[in-house]
C-alpha positions in Angstrom: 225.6 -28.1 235.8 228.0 -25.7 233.6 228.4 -27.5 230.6 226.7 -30.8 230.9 228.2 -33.8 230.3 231.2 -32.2 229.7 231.9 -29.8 232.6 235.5 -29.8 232.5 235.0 -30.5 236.8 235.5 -33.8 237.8 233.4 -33.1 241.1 231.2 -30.8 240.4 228.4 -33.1 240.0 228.4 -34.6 243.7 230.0 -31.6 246.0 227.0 -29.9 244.6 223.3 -30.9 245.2 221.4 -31.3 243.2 223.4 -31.7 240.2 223.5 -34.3 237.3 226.2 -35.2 234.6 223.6 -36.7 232.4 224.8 -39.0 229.5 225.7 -38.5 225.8 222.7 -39.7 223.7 223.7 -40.8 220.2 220.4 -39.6 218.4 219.3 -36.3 219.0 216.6 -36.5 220.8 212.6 -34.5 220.0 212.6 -33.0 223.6 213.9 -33.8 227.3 217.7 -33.1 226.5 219.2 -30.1 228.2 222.8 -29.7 225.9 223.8 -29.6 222.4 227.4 -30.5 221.5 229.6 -29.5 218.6 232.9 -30.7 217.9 235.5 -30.2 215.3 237.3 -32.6 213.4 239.8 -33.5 215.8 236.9 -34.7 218.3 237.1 -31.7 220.3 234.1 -30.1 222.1 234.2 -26.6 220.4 230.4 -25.5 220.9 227.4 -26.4 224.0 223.8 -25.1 223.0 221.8 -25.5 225.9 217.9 -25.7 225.8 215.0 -25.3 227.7 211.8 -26.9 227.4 209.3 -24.0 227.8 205.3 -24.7 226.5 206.0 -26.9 223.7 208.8 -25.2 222.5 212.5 -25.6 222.7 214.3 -22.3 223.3 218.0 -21.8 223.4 219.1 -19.9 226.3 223.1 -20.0 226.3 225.9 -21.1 223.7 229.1 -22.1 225.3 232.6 -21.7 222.8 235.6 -23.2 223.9 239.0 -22.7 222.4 242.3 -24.6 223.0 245.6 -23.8 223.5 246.8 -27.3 223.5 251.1 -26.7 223.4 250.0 -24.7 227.3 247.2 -27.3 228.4 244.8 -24.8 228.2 241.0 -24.5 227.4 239.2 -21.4 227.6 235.2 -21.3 227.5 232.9 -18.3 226.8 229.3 -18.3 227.9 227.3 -16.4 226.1 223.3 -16.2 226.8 221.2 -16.0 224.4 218.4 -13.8 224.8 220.4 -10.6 224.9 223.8 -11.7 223.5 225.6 -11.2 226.8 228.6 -12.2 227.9 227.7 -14.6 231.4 230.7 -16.0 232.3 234.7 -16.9 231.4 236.3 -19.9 232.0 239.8 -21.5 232.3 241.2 -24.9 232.5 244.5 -25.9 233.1 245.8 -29.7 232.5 248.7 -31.5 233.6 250.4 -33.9 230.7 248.5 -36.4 231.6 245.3 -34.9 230.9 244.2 -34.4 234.2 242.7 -30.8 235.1 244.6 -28.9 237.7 242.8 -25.9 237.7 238.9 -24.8 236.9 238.0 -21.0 237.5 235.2 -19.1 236.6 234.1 -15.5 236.1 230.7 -15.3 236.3 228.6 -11.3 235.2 225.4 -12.3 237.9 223.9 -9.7 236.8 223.8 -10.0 232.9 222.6 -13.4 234.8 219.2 -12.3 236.5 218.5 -9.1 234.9 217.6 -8.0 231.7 218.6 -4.4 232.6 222.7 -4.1 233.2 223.1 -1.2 235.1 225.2 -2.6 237.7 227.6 -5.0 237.7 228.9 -7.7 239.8 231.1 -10.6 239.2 231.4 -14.1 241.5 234.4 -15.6 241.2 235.0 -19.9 241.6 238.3 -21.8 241.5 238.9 -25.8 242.0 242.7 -26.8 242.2 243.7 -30.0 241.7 245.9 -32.5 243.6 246.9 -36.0 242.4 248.7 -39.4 243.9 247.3 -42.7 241.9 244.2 -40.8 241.9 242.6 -37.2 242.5 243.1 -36.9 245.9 242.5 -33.2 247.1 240.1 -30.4 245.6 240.9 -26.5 247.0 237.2 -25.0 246.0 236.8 -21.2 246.5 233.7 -19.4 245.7 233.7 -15.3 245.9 230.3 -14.3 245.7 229.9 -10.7 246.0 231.6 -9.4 249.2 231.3 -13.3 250.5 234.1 -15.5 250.1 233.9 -19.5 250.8 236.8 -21.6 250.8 236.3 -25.7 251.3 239.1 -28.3 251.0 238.4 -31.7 249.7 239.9 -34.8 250.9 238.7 -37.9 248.6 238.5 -41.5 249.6 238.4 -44.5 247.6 238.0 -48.3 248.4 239.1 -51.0 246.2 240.2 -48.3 243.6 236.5 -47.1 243.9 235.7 -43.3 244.8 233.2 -43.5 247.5 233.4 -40.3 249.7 235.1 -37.1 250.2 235.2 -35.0 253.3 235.6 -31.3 253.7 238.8 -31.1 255.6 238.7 -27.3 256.2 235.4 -27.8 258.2 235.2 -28.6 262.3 232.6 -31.0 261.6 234.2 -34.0 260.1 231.6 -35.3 258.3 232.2 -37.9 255.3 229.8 -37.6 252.6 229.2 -40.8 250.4 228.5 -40.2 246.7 225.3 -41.6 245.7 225.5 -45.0 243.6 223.8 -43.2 241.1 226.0 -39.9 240.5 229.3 -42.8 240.5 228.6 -44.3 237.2 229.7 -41.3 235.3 232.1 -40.0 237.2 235.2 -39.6 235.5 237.5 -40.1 237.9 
């Protein structure tokens, strides 16, 4: 999950499978953590290290910097991975006065991603726009991958206040997919 704990999208973590916020641990741990966070002295996330667990060893594979433009609501994030100092991806966020996002893209290099040779390049492109009542209520998610572009509508549902389900509204098929009990207690929405 881009970013962790603190992946600036507040759905990210159930529309995709197999994906998982995590927690914030208060002492760094000897191994089994994934991100390393940095913040400055206002209490904003300005680095993410994250780590893999490889043999015995911990190995730093990507930093993440993210600067703030807070007059304009915006956050910008750099990916950078480590291994060959490359440029991975971009990223923008876009909040409302209230804090709440209204837009997440990405630009993603896929092939500084899987290749340690760049003689090609291709780029995937991924968007989530925000709408809000009380609540987030609607998620526009486009993914451009290559010469394949995906577009998916989100329509949230909530009981007593509670998110329990969303449906993908631009599909024929209707379908209502509860969010597990256990992705729910992190969510921060």
């Amino acid at each position: 999950m881009p970013g962790g704990y603190y992946c600036p999208s507040p759905v990210f973590e159930f529309i995709v499978g197999n994906a998982y916020r995590g927690y914030i641990q208060t002492k760094k741990p000897k191994k089994h953590f994934e991100y390393e966070y940095i913040k400055n002295s206002n209490s904003q996330l300005i680095e993410a290290n994250r780590y893999v667990f490889h043999n015995n060893s911990v190995l730093l594979v990507s930093k993440e910097f993210i600067l703030y433009k807070p007059d304009e609501n915006i956050e910008a994030v750099f990916l950078f991975s480590e291994d060959d100092i490359v440029l991975e991806s971009v990223g923008l966020c876009r909040y409302n006065n209230n804090h709440e996002i209204r837009l997440y893209a990405t630009l993603t290099n896929t092939y500084a991603q899987f290749s340690n040779t760049i003689n090609k390049t291709s780029f995937d492109y991924h968007s989530e726009a925000f709408t809000y009542g009380k609540k987030l209520e609607f998620v526009e998610w486009i993914d451009n991958v290559g010469d394949m572009t995906e577009k998916f509508g989100f329509r949230f549902i909530y009981e007593n206040e509670k998110l329990v389900s969303y449906k993908n509204v631009y599909s024929d098929t209707n379908i209502e997919y509860r969010i597990p009990k256990n992705k729910l207690h992190n969510t921060i929405l």
